[in-house]
C-alpha positions in Angstrom: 92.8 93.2 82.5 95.6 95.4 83.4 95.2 96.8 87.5 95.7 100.0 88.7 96.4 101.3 92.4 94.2 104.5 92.5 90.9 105.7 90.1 91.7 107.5 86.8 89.4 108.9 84.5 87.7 106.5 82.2 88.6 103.3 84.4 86.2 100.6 85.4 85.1 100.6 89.1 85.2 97.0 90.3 83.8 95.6 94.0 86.9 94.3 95.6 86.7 91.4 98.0 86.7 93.9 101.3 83.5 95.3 100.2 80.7 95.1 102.4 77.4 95.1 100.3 78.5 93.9 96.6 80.1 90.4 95.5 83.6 90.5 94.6 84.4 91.2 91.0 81.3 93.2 90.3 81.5 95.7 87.9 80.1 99.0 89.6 80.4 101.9 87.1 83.5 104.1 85.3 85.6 107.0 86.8 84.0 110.5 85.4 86.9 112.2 87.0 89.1 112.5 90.6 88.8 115.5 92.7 91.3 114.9 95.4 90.0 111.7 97.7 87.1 111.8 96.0 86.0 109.7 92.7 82.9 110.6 90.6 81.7 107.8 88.9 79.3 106.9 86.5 77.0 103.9 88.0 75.8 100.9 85.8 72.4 101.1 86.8 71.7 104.6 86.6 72.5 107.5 84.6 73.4 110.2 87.5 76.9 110.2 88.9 78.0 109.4 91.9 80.8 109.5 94.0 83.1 107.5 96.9 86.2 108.2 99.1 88.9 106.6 97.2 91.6 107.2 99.7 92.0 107.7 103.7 94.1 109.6 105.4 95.5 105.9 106.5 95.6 104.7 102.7 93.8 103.7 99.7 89.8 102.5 100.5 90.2 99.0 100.0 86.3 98.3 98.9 86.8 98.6 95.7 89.5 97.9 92.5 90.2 99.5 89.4 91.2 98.5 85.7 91.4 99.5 82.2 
């Protein structure tokens, strides 16, 4: 499974071991599309999008990972 460093469009939305409310490794939804520090994702149990901060002023939010 090949990592990346920030969301892209199409990429699978993982729970990273930071997270607070989802076990590590748990797939979470796909990238619809970046608007700045924002991602808007696609969740796996529903069929409305979402979206999360992706990055802080301080860096990257490290709840969650993202691969292809």
């Amino acid at each position: 499974m090949k990592r990346f460093f920030k969301p892209m469009r199409g990429c699978r939305i993982f729970a990273s071991e930071k997270h607070m409310t989802e076990v590590p490794g748990t797939l979470l939804g796909w990238c619809e599309k970046v608007d700045g520090n924002i991602c808007i994702f696609k969740p796996v149990c529903s069929l409305e999008t979402d979206r999360f901060i992706w990055r802080f002023k301080d860096g990257p939010n490290d709840w969650y990972e993202y691969a292809a």
